[in-house]
C-alpha positions in Angstrom: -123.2 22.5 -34.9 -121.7 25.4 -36.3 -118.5 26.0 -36.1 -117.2 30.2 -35.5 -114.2 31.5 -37.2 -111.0 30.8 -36.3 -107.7 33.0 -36.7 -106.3 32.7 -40.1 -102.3 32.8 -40.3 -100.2 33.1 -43.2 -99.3 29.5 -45.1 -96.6 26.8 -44.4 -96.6 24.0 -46.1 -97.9 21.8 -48.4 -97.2 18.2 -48.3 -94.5 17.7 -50.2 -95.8 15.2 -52.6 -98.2 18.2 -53.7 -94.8 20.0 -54.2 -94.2 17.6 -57.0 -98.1 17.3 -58.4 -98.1 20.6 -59.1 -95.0 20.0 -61.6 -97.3 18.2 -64.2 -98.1 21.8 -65.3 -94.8 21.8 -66.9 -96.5 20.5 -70.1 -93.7 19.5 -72.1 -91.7 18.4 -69.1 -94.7 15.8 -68.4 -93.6 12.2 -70.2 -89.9 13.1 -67.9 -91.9 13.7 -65.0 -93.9 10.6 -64.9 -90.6 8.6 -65.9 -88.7 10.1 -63.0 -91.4 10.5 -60.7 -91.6 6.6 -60.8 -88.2 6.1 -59.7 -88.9 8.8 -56.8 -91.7 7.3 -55.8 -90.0 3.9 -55.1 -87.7 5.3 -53.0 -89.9 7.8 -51.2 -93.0 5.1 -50.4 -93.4 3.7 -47.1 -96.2 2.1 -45.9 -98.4 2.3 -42.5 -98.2 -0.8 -40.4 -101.9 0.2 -40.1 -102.3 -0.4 -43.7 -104.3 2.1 -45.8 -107.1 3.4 -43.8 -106.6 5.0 -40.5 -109.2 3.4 -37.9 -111.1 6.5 -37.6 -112.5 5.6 -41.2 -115.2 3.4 -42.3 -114.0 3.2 -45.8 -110.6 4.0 -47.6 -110.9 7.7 -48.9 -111.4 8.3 -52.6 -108.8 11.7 -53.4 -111.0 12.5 -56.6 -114.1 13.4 -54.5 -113.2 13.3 -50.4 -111.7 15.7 -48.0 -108.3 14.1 -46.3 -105.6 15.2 -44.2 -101.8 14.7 -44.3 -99.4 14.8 -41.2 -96.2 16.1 -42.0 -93.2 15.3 -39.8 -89.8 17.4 -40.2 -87.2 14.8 -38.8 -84.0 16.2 -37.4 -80.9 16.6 -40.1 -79.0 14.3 -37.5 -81.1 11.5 -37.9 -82.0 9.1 -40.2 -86.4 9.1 -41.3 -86.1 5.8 -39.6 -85.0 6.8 -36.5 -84.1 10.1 -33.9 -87.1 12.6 -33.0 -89.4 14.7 -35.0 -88.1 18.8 -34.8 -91.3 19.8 -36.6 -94.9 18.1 -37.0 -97.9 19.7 -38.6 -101.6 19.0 -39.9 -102.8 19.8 -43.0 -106.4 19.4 -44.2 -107.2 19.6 -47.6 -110.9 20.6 -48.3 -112.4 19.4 -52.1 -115.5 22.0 -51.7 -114.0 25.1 -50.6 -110.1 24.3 -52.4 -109.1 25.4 -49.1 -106.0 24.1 -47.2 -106.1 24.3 -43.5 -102.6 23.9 -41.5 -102.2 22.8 -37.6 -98.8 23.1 -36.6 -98.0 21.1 -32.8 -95.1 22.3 -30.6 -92.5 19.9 -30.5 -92.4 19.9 -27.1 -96.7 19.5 -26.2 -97.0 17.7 -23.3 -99.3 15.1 -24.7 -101.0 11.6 -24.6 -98.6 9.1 -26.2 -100.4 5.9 -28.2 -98.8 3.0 -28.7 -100.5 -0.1 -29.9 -102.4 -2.0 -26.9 -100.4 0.0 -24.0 -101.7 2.1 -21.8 -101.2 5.8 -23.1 -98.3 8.0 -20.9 -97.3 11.2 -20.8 -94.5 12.7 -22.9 -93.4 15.2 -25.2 -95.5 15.0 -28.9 -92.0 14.8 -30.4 -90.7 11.9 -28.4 -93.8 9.8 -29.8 -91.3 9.4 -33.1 -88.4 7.6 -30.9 -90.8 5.1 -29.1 -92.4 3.8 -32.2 -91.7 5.9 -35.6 -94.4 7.5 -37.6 -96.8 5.0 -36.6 -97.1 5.7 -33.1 -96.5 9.4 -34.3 -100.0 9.3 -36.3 -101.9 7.8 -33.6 -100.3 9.9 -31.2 -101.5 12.8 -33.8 -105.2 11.3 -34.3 -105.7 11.1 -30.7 -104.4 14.4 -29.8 -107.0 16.2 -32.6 -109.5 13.4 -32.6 -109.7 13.6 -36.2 -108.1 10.1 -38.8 -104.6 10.8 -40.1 -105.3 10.0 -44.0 -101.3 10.1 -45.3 -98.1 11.4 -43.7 -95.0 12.9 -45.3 -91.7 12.9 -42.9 -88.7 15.0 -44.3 -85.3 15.1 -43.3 -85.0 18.9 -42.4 -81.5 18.5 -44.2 -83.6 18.3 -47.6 -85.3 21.9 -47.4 -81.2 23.1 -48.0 -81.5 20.2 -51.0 -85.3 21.9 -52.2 -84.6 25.2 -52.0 -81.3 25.0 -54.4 -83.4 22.6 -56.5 -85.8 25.8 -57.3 -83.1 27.7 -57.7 -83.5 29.3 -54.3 -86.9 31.3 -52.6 -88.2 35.0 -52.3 -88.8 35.3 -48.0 -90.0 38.2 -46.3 -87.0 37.4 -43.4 -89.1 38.7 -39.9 -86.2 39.0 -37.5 -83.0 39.2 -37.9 -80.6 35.7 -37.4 -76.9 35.1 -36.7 -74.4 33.1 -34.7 -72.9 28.8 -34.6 -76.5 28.0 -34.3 -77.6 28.8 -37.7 -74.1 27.7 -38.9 -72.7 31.3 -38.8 -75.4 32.7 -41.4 -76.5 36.1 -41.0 -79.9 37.6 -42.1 -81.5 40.9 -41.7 -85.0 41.8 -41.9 -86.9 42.2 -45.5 -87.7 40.6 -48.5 -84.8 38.7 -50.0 -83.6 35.8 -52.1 -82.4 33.0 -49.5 -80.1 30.0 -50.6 -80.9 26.6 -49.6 -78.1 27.3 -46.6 -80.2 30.5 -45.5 -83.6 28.9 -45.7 -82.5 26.3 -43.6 -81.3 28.7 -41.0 -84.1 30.8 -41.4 -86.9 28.3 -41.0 -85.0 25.7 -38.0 -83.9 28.8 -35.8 -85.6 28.7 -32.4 -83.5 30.4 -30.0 -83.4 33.7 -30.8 -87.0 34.1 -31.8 -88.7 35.8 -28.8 -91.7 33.9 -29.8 -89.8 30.6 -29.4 -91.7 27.2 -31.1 -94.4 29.5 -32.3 -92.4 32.1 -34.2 -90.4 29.0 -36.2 -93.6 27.3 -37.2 -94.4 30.7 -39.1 -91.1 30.8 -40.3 -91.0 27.4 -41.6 -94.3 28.0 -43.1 -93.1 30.8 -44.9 -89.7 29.0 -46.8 -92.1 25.6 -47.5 -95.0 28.0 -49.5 -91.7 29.9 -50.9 -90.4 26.2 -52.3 -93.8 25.8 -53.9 -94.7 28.9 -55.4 -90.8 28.2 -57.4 -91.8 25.1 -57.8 -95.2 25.7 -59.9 -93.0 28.1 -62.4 -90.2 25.4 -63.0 -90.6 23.9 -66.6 -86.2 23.2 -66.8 -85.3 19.8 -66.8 -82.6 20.7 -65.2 -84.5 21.6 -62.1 -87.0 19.3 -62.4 -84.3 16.7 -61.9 -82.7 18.2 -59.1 -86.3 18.7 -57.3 -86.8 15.1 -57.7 -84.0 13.8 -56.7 -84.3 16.1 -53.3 -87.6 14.7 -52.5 -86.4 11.1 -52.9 -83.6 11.3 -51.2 -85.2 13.1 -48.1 -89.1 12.1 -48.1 -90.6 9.0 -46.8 -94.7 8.7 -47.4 -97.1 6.4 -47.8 -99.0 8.2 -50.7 -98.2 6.2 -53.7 -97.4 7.9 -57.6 -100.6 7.2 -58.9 -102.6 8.7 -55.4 -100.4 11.6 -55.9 -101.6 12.2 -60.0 -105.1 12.6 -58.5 -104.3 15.2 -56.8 -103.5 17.1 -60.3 -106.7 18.7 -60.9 -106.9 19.5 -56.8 -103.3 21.3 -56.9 -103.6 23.7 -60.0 -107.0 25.4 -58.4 -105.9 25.6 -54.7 -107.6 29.0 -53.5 -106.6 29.5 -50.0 -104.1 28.5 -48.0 -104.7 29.0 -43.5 -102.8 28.0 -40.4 -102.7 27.7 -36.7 -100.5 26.8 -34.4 -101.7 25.3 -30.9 -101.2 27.7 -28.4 -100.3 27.0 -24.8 -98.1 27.4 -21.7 -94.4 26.3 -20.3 -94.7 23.9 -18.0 -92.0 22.1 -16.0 -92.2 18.7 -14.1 -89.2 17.1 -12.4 -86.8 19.9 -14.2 -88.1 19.2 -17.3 -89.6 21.7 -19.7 -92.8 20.4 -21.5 -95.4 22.8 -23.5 -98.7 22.4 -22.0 -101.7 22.7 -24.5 -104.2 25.2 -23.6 -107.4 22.9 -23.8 -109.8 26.0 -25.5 -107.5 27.0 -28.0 -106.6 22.2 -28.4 -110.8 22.2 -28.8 -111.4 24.7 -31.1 -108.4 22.9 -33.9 -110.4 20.0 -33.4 -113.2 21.3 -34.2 -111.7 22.8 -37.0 -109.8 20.4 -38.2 -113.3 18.4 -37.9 -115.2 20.8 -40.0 -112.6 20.9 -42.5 -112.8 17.3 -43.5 -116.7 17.2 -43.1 -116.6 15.3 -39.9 -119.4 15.6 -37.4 -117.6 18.4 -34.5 -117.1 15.9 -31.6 -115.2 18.7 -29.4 -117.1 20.5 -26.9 -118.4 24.2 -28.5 -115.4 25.9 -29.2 -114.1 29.3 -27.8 -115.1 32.3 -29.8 -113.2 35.0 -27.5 -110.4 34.8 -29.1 -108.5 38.6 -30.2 -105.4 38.3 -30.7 -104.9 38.6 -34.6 -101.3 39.6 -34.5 -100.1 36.9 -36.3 -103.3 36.4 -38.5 -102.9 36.2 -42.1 -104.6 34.3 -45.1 -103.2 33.6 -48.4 -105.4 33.5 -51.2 -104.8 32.4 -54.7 
């Protein structure tokens, strides 16, 4: 079954151990990279209780040849990775074919289907999924929701996007609305393109409150700082900064990706074309005084399906919506 076009919005995030593939086009910087990225990768690796290969897969993927997809969990500053509630979560797809990446980012609040182990699924906030059983019940929470396998996760410590973005020295941002106040720790932004700090970015991409378009407006503005870190990234050949970028993603970066999956990903990295994201729309909902984001089924079935077509899965999801018009917030990257 075919599956129509969907919106196309501007680029967030790449996992973050493509942040450090894309390094190894420093060249000269290579034999330090491999020595350091070693000792990263020690610290950084965490496996599934799963094991390798979500269930939704007959066979363990192959990264030189097959499509695969990457959850990536933003974990509050507050908490540890081990423990607390996920502030940010978000799909990515990476397609071998088209060198296309394809990002889903989930409201934090989605009034969802929570899976844990042999229990009987309940009803909670996506975000709360982290407290009852960690990334684990996160992923199958995740793979449930979009009905599509979760291949690798990253989870970040939101404190270490103030850690990357110094690493690189800071980021170029297009700032959309303006920012001020305690609640981004008294930094003030105006609109327009502009060299952010690791303090400002941080600001910038967690502020939630005084974006009128609430979860929806952050995910683009966290989108926004994470391709910023990455475009910096791709230029660095200083040993200097390589250290520093290293030593952030270590020290705030659990995955189960392993060094030598990540070196595969070399050739994949350096001819990326396209970079696209959604965000799952929806409504407020409130139950027992409690605010919840309820999923808007159309707009839930056609990411599936997207997300399906994307890694070259058969499109389970009943046909998608095509009547879709609102292309405010549409945007592609291209490389």
């Amino acid at each position: 079954m075919e599956t129509p076009p969907r919106k196309k919005k501007s680029p967030w995030k790449i996992v973050l151990i493509v942040l450090g593939v894309v390094l190894l086009i420093g060249g000269s910087a290579f034999g330090y990279f491999v020595f350091k990225a070693n000792e990263t990768a020690e610290n950084a690796n965490k496996a599934l209780e799963r094991g390798d290969k979500s269930e939704r897969r007959d066979e363990t993927i192959d990264l030189t040849k097959d499509h695969f997809s990457v959850l990536l969990a933003g974990v509050d500053g507050g908490a540890s990775l081990e423990e607390g509630r996920t502030d940010s979560l978000m799909v990515a797809t990476f397609n071998k074919e088209s060198r296309q990446v394809t990002l889903v980012s989930i409201p934090r609040d989605s009034y969802v289907d929570i899976i844990i182990d042999d229990e009987d699924p309940f009803k909670d906030k996506i975000n709360h999924a982290y407290a009852y059983g960690g990334i684990d019940t996160t992923i199958a929470t995740v793979e449930n929701l979009l009905d599509i396998p979760i291949d690798y996760y990253a989870t970040i410590n939101f404190d270490g996007i103030e850690d990357l973005v110094d690493a690189v020295g800071g980021v170029e941002i297009d700032v959309l609305i303006p920012i001020s106040g305690k609640a981004t720790g008294n930094v003030e932004l105006e609109p327009g393109v502009q060299v952010l700090n690791g303090k400002e970015a941080l600001a910038y991409a967690r502020m939630r409150k005084q974006d009128p378009a609430g979860d929806i407006g952050r995910a683009g503005r966290q989108q926004q700082v994470i391709e910023a870190i990455i475009n910096e990234a791709t230029t660095i050949n200083s040993f200097t900064k390589l250290n520093r970028i290293m030593n952030a993603v270590g020290e705030n970066i659990r995955t189960n990706m392993s060094l030598s999956e990540a070196s595969q990903l070399q050739p994949y990295a350096k001819s990326l074309k396209s970079f696209n994201r959604e965000t799952l729309e929806g409504n407020d909902l409130t139950l027992n005084g409690v605010y919840y984001y309820e999923l808007d089924p159309v707009d839930l079935r056609d990411a599936q399906a997207l997300l399906q077509t994307e890694l070259g899965m058969p499109v389970t999801a009943d046909e998608p919506s095509t009547d879709k018009t609102d292309d405010s917030m549409t945007e592609t990257t291209t490389y």
